[in-house]
N, C-alpha and C positions, 0 to 999 in steps of 0.2 A: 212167681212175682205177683203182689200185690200193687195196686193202687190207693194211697192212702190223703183223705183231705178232709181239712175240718169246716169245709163250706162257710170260710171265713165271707161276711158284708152281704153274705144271701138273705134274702127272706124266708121262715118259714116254709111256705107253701115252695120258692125256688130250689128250696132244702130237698122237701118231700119229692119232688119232682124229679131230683135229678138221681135219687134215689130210687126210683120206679124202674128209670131208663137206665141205671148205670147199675147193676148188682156185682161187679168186678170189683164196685168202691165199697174202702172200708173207710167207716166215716166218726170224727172223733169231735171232742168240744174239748174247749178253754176249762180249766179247771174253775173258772169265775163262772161260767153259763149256768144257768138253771138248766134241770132238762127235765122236760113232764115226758113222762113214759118210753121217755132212749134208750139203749141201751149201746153206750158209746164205744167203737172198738179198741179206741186209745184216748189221751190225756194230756195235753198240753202246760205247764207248770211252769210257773217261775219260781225259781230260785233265790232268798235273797240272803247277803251277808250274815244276817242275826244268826238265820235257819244252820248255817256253816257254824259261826263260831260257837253257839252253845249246845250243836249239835242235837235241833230241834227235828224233829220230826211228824211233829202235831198235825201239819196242813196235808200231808201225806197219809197219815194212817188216817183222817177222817174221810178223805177222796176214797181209801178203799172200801171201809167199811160202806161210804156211800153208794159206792158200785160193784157190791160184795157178789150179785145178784147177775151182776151184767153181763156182757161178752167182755170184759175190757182185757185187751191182750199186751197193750205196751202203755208205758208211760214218757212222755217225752219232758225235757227237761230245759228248761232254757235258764243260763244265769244275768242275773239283774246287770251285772259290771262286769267285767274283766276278771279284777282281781282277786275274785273268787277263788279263780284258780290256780294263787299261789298261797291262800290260805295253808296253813299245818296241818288243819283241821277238814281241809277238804277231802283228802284221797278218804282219809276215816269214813267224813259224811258216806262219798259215795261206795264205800265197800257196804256201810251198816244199810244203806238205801239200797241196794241190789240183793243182798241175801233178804231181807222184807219181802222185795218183790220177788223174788225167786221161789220162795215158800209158796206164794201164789200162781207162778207161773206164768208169770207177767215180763215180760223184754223191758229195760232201760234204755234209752235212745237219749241223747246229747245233742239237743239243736244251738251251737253257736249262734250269735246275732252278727248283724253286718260287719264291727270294730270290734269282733272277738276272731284273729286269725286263725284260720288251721292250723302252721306249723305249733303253735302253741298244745293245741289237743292231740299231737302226734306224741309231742313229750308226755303226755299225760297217760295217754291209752299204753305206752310202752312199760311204765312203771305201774298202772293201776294192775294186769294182771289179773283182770276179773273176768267171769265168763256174763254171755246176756246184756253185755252194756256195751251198745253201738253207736255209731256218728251218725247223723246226718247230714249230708253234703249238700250248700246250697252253689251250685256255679254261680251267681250272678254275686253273692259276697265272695268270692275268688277274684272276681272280674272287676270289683268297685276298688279293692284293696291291691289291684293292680298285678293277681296270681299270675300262674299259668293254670288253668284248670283241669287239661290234661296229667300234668307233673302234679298236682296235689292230688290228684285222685288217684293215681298211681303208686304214691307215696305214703297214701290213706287206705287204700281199696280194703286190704286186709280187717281193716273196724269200720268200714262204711256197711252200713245197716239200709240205708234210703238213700236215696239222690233228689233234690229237689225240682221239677220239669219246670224253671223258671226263667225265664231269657229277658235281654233287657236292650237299650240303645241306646246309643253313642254317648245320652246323655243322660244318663241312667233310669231312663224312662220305661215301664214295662214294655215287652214284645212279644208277642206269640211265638209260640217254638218254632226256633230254626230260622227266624226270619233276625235275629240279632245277632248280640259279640259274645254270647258265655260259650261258645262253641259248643255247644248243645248235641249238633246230630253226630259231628265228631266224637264227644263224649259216649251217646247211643250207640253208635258205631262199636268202640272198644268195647262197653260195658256186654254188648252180646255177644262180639267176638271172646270173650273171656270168661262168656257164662256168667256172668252177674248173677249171685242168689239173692240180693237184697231187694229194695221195694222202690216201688215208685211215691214222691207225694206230690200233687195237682193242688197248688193253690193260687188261681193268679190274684197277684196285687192289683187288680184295674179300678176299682171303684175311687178312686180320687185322680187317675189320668184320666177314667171317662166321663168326670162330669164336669173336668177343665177342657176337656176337648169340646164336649156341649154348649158348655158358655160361649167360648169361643166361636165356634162354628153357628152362634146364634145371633154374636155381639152386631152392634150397629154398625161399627168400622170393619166392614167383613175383609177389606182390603187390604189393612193393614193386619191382619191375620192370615193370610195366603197361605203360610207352610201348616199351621193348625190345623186347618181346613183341610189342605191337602192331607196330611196323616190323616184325620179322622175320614175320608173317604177311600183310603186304601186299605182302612183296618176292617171298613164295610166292606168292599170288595171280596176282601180275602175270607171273611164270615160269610162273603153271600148274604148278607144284610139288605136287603130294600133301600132303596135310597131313601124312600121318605119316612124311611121308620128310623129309630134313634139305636144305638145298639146296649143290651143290657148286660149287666156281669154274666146273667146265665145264659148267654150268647157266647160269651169265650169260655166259662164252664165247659159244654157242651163241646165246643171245638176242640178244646185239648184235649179231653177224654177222648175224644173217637180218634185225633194224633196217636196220642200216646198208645189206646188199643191197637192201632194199625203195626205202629212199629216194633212194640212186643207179641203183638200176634195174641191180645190177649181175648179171651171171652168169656 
């Protein structure tokens, strides 16, 4: 099992750093990033309509030939809409996109967005019939759109490729693993009880909770912010954060990586 994150909202230097401390991670960029002397392990892509119906594939063969060089081992794919995928034209795209990357040796991974549901790619992956092209499973878009995320991942497990380590609150707010509602360690649970060979990906979403928690826990009216307050003093707590220091993204970086090592035993 790998750990896989594309240290989305880090800084540079937060990058390299947590890349020193963490060699379990395999670490990838946005197909838009520049990258002076990377060598990324995966690829993040969007997909858009045009690319489907006239069955373009420009923005792809130039990602490889750019990273001809690289370690890059998978390609992940995210579609612009929905309705991608009831195009004609789509199973074609993605059978002629997986034999491409196949010659290269390269994995295809399928990241749905939050208002693209699972049962939808269940139907897909049954009919597609391809080897090397897996899902990504994020519990927390299970959990927004009202899943059970135990029942879709059991009903997926077979094409789930990754699991996303993302957990969230009541109000779909991010939350460090296991302390929210995507049933997470429940999820961890079965996936080791069943031998899970797929991967891990570590991305948390905080840089826009944490720098409304700051505001807030800053504002002049600190009283009518009571429960803001209060969250952001438990999210320290639980990081072992200083009270008088502020908590950074590479603060919950950090934290879920040494989770997530812990509970797969990884090193």
């Amino acid at each position: 099992m790998n750990i896989y994150s594309l240290g989305k909202d880090l800084t540079p230097t937060q990058k390299k750093d947590l890349k020193d401390h963490y060699p379990i991670v395999k670490w990838g960029h946005f197909s838009y990033e520049t990258t002076h002397n990377e060598h990324p392990c995966f690829l993040e892509v969007e997909i858009h309509l045009s690319m489907v119906e006239s069955l373009n594939f420009e923005v792809i063969d130039l990602l490889m030939k750019q990273h001809v060089k690289s370690n890059l081992e998978i390609l992940i794919i995210r579609l612009q809409t929905i309705d991608i995928i009831s195009h004609p034209q789509f199973l074609k795209y993605m059978q002629t996109l997986q034999k491409k990357l196949n010659k290269q040796k390269i994995t295809l991974w399928i990241y749905p967005k939050m208002n693209q549901p699972y049962p939808l790619f269940l139907k897909l992956f049954k009919v597609m019939k391809v080897s090397h092209v897996l899902l990504v499973f994020d519990p927390t878009y299970v959990k927004v759109n009202k899943g059970s995320v135990i029942s879709q991942f059991k009903a997926l497990s077979r094409y789930i490729g990754c699991v996303v380590a993302h957990d969230i609150t009541t109000k779909n707010e991010p939350e460090l693993i296991g302390y929210g509602q995507a049933e997470l360690i429940k999820l961890f649970k079965l996936m080791i009880k069943n031998n899970f060979k797929g991967n891990i990906m570590c991305q948390p979403d905080y840089l826009k909770y944490l720098e409304s928690l700051r505001k807030k826990s800053q504002g002049v009216f600190k009283f009518i912010r009571q429960k803001d307050m209060k969250s952001y003093q438990i999210l320290k707590e639980r990081l072992k954060i200083d009270e008088k220091k502020d908590v950074e993204l590479i603060d919950i970086y950090q934290n879920q990586l040494d989770v997530l090592s812990i509970i797969f035993n990884l090193s």
